[in-house]
N, C-alpha and C positions, 0 to 999 in steps of 0.2 A: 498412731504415730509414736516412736521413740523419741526422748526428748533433742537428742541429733537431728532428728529426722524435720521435727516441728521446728525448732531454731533453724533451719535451713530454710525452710519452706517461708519464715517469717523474712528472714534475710534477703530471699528472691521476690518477696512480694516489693518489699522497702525500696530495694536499690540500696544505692551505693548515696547519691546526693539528695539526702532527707536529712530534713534538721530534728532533734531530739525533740522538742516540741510534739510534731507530728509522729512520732515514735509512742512517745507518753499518751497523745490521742488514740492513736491504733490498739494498745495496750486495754486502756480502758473501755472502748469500744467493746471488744472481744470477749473482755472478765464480765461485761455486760450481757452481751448476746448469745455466748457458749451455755446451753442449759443443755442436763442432762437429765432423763425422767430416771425416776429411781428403777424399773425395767431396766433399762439402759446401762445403769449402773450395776447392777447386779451380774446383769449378761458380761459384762465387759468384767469383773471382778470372778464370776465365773471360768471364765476363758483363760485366764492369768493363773486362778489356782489349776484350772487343768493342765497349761503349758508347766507349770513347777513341778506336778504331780508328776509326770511323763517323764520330765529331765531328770528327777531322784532316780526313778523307775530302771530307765536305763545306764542310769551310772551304777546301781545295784546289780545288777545284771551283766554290766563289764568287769565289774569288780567279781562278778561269782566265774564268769569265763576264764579270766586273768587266773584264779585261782584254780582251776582247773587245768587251763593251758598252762603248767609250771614251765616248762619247758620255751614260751613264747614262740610259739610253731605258726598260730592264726588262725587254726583250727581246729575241731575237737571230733572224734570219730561216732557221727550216728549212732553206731550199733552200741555201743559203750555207754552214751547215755540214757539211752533207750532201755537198754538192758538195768542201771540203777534207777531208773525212772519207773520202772515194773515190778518195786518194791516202796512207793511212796506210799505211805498210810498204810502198810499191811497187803497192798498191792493192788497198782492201778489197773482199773480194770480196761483188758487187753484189747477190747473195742475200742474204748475212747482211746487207748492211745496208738493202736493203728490208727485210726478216724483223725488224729491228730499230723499223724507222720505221713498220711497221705497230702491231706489238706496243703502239709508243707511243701512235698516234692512238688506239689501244681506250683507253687509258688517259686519252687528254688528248684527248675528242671534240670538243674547238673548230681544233684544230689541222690537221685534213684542212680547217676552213673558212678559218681569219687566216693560216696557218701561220708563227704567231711561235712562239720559247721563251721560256717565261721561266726565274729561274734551277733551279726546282723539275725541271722539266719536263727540263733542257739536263743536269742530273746524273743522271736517267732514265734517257734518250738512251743516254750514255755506259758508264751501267752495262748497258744491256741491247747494248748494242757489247760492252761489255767481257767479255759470258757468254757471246758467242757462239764466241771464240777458245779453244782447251785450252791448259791451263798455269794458271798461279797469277794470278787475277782482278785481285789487289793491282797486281802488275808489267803486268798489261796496263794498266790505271788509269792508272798512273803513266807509263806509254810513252804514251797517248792525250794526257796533260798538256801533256808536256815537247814532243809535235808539235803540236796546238795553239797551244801557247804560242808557239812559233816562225811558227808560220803570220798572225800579225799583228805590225806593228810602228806606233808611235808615236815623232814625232817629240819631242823633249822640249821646245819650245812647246808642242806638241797635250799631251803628259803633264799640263805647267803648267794648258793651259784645263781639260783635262777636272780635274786636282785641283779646280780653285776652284770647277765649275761642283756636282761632289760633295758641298762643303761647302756649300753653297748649297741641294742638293737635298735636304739631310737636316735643315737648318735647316727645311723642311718639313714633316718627320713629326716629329723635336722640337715645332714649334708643337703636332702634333695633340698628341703623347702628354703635352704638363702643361696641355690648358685645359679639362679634363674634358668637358663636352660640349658645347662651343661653337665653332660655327665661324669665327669672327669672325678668331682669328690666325691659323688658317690661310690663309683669303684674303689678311691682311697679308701673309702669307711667302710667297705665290706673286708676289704685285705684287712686292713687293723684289728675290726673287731676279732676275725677268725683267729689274727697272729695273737691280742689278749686273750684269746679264750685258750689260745693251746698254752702259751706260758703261766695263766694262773688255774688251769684244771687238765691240763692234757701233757704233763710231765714233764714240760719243754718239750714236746716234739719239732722236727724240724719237719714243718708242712710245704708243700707246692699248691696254691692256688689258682686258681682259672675259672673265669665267665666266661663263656661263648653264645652268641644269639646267632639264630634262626633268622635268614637273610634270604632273599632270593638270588636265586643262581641267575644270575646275566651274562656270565662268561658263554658257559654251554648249558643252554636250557633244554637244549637235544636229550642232556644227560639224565637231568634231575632238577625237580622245581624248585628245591630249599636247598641249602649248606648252612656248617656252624660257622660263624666267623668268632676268632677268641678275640673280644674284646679288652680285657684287663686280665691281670695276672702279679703274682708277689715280683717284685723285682727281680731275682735272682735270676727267671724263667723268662723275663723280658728277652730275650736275643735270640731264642728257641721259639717262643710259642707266641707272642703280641702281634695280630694281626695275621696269624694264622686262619688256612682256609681248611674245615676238615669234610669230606664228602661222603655220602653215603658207601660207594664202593669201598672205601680205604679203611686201612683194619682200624679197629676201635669197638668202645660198648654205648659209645654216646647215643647214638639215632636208637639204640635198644632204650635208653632208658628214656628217650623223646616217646618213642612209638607206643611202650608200657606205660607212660606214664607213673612209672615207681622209679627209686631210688637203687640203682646197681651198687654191689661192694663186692669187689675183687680182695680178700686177705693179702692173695702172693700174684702179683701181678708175675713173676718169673714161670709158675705154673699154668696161665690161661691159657697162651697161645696168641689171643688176639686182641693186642693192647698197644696202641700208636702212640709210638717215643718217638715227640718233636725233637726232641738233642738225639741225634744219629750219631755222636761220639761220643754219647756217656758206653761205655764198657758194659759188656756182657756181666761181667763178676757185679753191675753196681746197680742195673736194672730189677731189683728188690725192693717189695715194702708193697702198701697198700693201696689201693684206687676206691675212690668214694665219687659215683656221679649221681647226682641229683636235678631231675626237672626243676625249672621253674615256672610258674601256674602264673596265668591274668585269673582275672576276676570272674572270668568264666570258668575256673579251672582249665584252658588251653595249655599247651605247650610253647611258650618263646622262647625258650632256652636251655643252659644246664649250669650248674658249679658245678665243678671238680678239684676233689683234694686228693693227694696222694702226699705218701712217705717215703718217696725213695731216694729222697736225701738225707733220711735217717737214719743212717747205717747201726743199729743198736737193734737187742732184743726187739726193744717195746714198739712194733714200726704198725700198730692196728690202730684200728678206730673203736672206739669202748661205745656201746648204744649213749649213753647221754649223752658224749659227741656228737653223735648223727643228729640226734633228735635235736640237740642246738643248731646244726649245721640246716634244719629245713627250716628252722626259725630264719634264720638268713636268708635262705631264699625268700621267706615270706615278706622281708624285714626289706629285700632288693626290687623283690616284687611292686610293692608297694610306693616306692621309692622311684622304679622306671619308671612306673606308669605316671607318676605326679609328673615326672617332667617329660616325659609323650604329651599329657593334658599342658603343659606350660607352651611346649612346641606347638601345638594346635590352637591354643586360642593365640596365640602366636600370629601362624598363618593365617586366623581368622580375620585379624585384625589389617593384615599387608593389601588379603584380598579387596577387603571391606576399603580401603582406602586408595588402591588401585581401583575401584569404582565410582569413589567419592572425589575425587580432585577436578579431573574434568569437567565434572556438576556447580563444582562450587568455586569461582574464583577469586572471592570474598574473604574464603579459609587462608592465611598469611603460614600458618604450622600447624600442624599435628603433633604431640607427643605422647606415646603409649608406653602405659607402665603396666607392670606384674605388682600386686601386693604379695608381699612374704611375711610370715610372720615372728618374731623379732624375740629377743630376751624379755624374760619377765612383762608376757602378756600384749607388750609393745609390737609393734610392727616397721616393715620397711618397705618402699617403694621403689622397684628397679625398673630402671629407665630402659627401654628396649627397640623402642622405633625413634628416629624424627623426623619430620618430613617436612620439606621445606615450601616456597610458595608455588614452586613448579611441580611439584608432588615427587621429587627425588626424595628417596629412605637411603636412608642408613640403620642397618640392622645390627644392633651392636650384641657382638658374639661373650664380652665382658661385661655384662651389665653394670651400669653407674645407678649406684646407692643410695637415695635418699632419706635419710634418717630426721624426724620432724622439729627435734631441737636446734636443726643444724640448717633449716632450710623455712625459715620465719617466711620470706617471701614469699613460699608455694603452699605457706600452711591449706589454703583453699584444695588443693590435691589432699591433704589430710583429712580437712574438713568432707569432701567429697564421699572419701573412704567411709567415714564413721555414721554419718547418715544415709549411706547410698543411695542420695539422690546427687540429680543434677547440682551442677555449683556456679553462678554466675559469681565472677568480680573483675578488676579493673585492677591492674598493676604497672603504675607509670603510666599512664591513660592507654594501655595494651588490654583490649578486653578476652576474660576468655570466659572459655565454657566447658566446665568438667565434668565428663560423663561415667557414668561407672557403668561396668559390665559387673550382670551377676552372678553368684554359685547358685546352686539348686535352694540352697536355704535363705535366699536373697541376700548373703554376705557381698561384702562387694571383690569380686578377682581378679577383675584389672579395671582401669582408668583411660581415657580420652582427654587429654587435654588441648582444645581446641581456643587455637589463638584468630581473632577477627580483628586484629588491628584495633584501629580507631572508629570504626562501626560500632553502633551499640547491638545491632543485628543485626542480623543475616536479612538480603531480599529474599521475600517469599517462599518464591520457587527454589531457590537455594535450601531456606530452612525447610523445606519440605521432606528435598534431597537427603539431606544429614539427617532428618528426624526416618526415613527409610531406611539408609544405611546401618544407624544405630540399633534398629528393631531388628533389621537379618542378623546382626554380628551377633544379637544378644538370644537369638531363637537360633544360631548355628552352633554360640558355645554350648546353649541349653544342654542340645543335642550331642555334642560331644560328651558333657558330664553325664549327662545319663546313661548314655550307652556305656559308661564304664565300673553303675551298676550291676552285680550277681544277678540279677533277680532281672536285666532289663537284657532281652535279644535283641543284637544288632538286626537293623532296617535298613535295608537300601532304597531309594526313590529314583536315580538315573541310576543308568550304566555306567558313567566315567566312577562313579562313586565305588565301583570295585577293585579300583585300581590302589596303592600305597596309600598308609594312613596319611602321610605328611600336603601330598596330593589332594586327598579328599577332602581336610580339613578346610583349603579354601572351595573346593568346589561344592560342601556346602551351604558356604553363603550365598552363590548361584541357584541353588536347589531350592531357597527356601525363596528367594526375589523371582523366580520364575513362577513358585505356590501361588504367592500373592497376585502374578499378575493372570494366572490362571482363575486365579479365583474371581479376578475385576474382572474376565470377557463375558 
């Protein structure tokens, strides 16, 4: 137990109306009876310096990645490190490190097809390099770094770009992690970073921006399964292109560079022939400059989508894309990447939570509300909690599309929802003689990623059969989110269990919390 973890647990044993007497009892009871054999102690002091060992380990190892990837791309090419990795100590021998790179693709089976690392994958890599030498794993670790580390260098302009271009990329995933589930700033902060990166390394040019995602055709599915829809775009291109439908038959290079999975660059779009200009009254003389379209990858390396930048509102010489452009420009993708899918996963434990509660109400009429929050996390280490469902005693939601902001200085009354958070456990207390009970859902590392906060009135608890009910509800939602987090692991292949389950993410999410209550009761016949 964390010391969160333990004051909680003491707090739920106590209750709420114990007098400090009986406190100071329980106190010394405990510092009495808790022995620990020095076995015991050792194991436990053991396990502690392994968990610190591990966390150095891989912050060593993001920090060599980081240095590697100058560029902030998300990934670093196989062959590349392979290739200076085939001169460690005079040169590794070429067994062990196919032996090594095989081991990995079992492990990361997209990787015999893109063969990118990303940085999960690249500390893999290195540790399974690192088991194949005898001697002490640590020291070889650390001799793989410090060569490495020396086998790139940056000039300290390049140092400068890529700083700025990092603060940039992470104002990105900040957008995702405080707008609960709304994609609207994160598109702002993909346009912004692109337009700082062209006015402080790209000569002023004057850029056209554009997302478009990969959507199912429902219009005419006669025609074709997918279409792009443009989702976001620079301002200027908003009246032309925002909500744009583009289709496989229709000229363009977009569905080439979905199909390819690489990056198309057109220098002179005037010379390709087959280039779709959404403004059908920009002039002939003005259809000049450059096209850059770029996939964007899920964690599988799929295809959901594309950026596209072009110049053809740069009527000047300089109208190209210089390679360290582009190469920032997949950072972005990677940096969007990263950033949808956080709030795909906010939308889905989302929906996990609507199902799970569209199950629970008629069970329980005991339950007076519901409230479901998202934890985000906050300035300086801090965090916040956004408010996302309520549901009242009839089991009516409201699903608020603006999340209300809970910041803990500010909300002394609900500290208990804080408190919840910080120990992820359960939370009982009593507020205004309103009792409730606060449940946390957890991440894969048992942090807590959303909350339950369940109001019982003036019950001190739930009838039986009722807490039964909510003690099943809570176990599907928290074995449904499981299941969403993981599958959105590299390393993890999507599973299906039904059929309806092949149908749209946003669908599926609640369907399975049905998937996993049907398990269980499979498992009772």
């Amino acid at each position: 137990l964390t010391l969160p973890q333990f004051v909680q647990l003491m707090d739920n044993f106590v209750g709420e109306d114990i007098s400090l007497r009986t406190v100071k009892r329980l106190t010394a009871f405990i510092k009495e009876e808790y022995k620990q054999t020095e076995e015991e102690k050792m194991e436990q002091l053991e396990k502690v310096h392994h968990m610190s060992h591990m966390a150095q380990r891989k912050q060593l190892l993001e920090a060599l990645f980081e240095k590697w990837d100058s560029s902030a791309c998300g990934s670093l090419e196989l062959e590349e490190v392979v290739a200076v990795l085939s001169t460690f100590e005079g040169g590794l021998g070429k067994e062990a490190l196919m032996n090594a790179k095989e081991q990995l693709c079992s492990q990361y089976p997209h990787l015999s097809r893109v063969g990118k690392l990303s940085p999960k994958a690249f500390q893999t890599f290195l540790e399974l390099i690192a088991s194949t030498f005898t001697g002490n794993e640590d020291e070889t670790i650390d001799n793989l770094v410090k060569f490495l580390t020396t086998s790139v260098e940056q000039s300290h302009t390049e140092s400068l770009q890529s700083s700025a271009r990092r603060k940039w990329l992470q104002d990105i995933q900040q957008a995702a992690e405080s707008s609960g589930t709304s994609m609207e700033p994160v598109y702002k902060a993909v346009i912004k970073a692109l337009s700082q990166d062209m006015e402080a390394h790209g000569d002023n040019k004057r850029i056209s921006a554009y997302i478009a995602l990969l959507e199912e055709n429902r219009l005419s599915p006669e025609q074709e399964q997918v279409c792009l829809r443009y989702v976001a775009c620079t301002a200027d291109d908003a009246p032309h292109v925002l909500n744009q439908v583009l289709h496989r038959d229709m000229q363009g290079v977009s569905f080439a560079a979905i199909d390819q999975g690489k990056p198309i660059y057109v220098p002179k779009v005037e010379l390709h022939g087959n280039i779709h200009f959404w403004n059908s009254d920009r002039p002939v003389e003005e259809r000049k400059g450059s096209l850059l379209v770029l996939p964007l990858y899920d964690a599988h390396w799929r295809v959901f989508g594309i950026l596209g930048l072009d110049t053809l509102r740069n009527q000047c010489q300089k109208s190209i894309f210089l390679t360290h452009e582009i190469t920032f420009y997949k950072g972005v993708c990677h940096a969007f990447s990263k950033a949808y899918h956080h709030i795909c996963m906010q939308e889905n434990v989302l929906q996990v939570a609507v199902t799970a509660l569209d199950w629970l109400y008629p069970r329980t009429p005991s339950i007076h509300a519901v409230t479901a929050y998202l934890v985000a996390p906050g300035k300086d280490k801090s965090y916040a909690l956004y408010k996302v469902i309520t549901t009242d005693n009839t089991g009516q939601k409201e699903i608020h599309s603006s999340p209300v902001v809970l910041l803990r200085e500010e909300n002394l009354l609900r500290d208990y929802l804080f408190k919840c958070k910080d120990s992820s456990e359960v939370t009982l207390i009593s507020v205004y003689g309103e009792h409730h009970i606060a449940v946390p859902l957890h991440d894969l590392s048992r942090q807590t990623l959303s909350i339950f906060d369940i109001s019982i009135g003036q019950h001190k608890k739930l009838p039986p059969q009722e807490q039964k009910d909510l003690q099943k509800m809570l176990k599907m939602a928290q074995a449904a989110c499981s299941e969403i987090l993981q599958r959105s692991l590299e390393e993890t292949q999507p599973t299906q269990v039904l059929e309806a389950e092949r149908v749209a993410n946003m669908r599926h999410a609640g369907i399975l919390f049905h998937r996993f209550m049907l398990q269980e009761l499979r498992e009772c016949v």
